[in-house]
C-alpha positions as a printed Julia matrix, in Angstrom:
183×3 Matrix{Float64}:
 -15.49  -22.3    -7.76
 -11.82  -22.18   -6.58
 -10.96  -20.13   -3.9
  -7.91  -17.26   -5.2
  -4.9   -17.39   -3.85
  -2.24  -15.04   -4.01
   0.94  -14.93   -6.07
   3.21  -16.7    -2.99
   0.84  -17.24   -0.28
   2.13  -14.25    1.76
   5.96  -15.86    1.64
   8.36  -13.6     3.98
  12.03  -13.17    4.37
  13.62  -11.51    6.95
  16.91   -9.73    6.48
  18.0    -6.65    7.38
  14.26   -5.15    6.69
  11.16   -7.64    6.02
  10.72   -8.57    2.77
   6.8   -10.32    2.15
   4.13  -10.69   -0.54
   1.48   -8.75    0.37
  -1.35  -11.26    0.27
  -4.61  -10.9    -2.02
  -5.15   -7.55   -3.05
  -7.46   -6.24   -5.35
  -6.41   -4.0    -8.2
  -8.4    -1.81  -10.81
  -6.95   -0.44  -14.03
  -8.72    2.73  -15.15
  -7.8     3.6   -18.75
  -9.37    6.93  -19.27
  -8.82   10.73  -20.3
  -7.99   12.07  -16.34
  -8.92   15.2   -17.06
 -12.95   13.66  -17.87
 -15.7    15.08  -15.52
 -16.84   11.71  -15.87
 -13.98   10.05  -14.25
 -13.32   12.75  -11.48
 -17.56   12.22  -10.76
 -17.14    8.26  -10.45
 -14.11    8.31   -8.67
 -15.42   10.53   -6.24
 -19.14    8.96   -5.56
 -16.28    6.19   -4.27
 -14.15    8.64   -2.06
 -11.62    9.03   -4.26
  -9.61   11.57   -6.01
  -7.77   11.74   -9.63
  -4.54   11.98   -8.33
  -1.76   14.27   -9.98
   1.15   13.11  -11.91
   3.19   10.37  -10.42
   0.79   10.7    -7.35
  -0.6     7.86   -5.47
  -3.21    8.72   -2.83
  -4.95    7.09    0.13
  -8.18    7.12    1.45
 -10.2     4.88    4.01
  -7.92    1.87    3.01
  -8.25    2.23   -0.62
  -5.18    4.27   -2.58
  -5.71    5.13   -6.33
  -2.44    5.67   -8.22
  -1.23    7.62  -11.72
   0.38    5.16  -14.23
   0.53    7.17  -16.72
  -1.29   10.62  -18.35
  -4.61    7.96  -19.11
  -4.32    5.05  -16.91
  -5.18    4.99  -13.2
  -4.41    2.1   -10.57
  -7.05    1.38   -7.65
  -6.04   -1.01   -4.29
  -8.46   -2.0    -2.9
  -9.54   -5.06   -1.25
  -9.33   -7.97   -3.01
 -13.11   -9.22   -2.24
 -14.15   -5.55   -2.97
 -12.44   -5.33   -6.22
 -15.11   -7.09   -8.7
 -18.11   -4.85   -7.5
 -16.54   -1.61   -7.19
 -15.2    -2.56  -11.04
 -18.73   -2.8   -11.88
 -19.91    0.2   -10.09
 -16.99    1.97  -11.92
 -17.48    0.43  -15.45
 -21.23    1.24  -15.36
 -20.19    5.07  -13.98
 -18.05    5.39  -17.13
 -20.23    3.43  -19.89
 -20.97    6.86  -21.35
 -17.41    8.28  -21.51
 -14.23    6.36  -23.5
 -12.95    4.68  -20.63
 -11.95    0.74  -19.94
 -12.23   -0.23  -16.33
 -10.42   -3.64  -15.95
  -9.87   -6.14  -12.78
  -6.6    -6.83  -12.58
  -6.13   -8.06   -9.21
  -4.98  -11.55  -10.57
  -2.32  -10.25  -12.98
  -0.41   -8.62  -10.27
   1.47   -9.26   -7.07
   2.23   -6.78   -4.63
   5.07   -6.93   -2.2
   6.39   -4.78    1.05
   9.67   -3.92    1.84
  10.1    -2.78    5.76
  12.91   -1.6     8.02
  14.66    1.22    8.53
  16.93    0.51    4.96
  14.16   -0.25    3.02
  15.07    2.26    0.11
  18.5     0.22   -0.26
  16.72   -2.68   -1.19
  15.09   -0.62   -4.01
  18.56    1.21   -5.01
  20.22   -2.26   -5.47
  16.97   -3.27   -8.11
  15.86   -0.06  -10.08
  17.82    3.03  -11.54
  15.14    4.74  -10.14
  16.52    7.66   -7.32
  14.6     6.34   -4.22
  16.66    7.81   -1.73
  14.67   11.39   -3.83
  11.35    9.66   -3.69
   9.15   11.75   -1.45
   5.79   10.39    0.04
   2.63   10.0    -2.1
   5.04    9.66   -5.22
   4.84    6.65   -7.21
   7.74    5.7    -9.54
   7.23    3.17  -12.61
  10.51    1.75  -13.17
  11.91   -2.09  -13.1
  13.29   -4.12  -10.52
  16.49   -5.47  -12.65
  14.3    -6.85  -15.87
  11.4    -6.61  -14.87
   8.42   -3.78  -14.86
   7.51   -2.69  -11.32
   6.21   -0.1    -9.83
   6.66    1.16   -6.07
   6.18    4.42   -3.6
   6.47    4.74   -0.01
   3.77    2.89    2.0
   4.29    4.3     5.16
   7.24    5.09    7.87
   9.91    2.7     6.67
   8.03    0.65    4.37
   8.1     0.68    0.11
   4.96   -0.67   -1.45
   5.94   -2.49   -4.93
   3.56   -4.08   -7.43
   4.96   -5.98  -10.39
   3.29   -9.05  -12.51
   1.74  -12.2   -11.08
   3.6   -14.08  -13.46
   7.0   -12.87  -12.35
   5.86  -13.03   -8.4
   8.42  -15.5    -8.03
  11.83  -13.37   -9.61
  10.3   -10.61   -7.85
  10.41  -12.34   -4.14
  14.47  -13.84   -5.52
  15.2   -10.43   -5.99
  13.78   -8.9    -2.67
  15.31  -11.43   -0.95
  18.69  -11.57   -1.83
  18.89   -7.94   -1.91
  17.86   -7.75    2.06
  19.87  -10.57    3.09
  22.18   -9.65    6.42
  25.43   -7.92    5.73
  24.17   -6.84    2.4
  23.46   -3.42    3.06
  24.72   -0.73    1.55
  25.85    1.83    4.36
């Protein structure tokens, strides 16, 4: 058995903020009816909550994210991912659920420095600079689907497909490169 990799092997750029794949991560897609007892019951045997609308939440290294009004993201660790996916499935065989690893299909990517949002504003018609903590935003980074919230104190958190890892990282880049900054 090969040993995964991620997307770009952790490639960074520096700029005027830090640009960098995130590394292997583990991801769970949890298509479900949020408002189940069921779900709110699994999730919470693992520490989690359902989060609200457009809410991502964090807990003991582990955030769980709203995609949409039935679909649910978990990061995780990427080694944790393909038990707690079973753990899940089996907690929701009984309701109408699909619990999915994902953490292959996606790359995930940081964005750090005090001007991280203009990196974002130059990508997405998304209004960052509005984006409060524990929001997440699905939107695109130019043509691409992506999603991304704040990750902490000067850092934005974005997730978009393995397969367009590379674009992604072009994008980043070229967007933080010194002297490109907005104000």
């Amino acid at each position: 058995m090969s040993e995964a990799v991620s997307a770009l092997s952790g490639q960074t750029h520096e700029g005027f903020v830090t640009v960098s794949e995130a590394g292997l991560v583990g991801m769970i897609s949890i298509r479900s009816d949020l408002e189940a007892k069921g779900l709110a019951k699994a999730l919470k045997a693992e520490g989690l909550p359902v989060p609200g609308a457009r809410r991502i939440e964090t807990v003991d290294g582990r955030s769980i994210a709203w995609m949409s009004p039935d679909e649910l993201l978990l990061i995780c660790a990427h080694d944790e991912a393909p038990a707690l996916t079973a753990r899940l499935a089996e907690a929701l065989a009984a309701d109408h659920a699909l619990v999915v690893n994902v953490s292959d299909a996606r790359a995930m990517f940081t964005i750090r420095g005090d001007k991280a949002d203009q990196v974002v504003m130059k990508l997405s018609p998304a209004d960052i600079a509005t984006l409060p903590e524990g929001e997440i935003r699905r939107s695109r980074t130019a043509q691409v689907a992506a999603a991304f919230w704040r990750s902490g104190e000067s850092e934005i958190s974005l997730i978009s497909f393995r397969s367009v890892a590379g674009y992604v990282m072009g994008l980043l880049e070229v967007s933080a490169r010194e002297g490109s900054d907005l104000f």
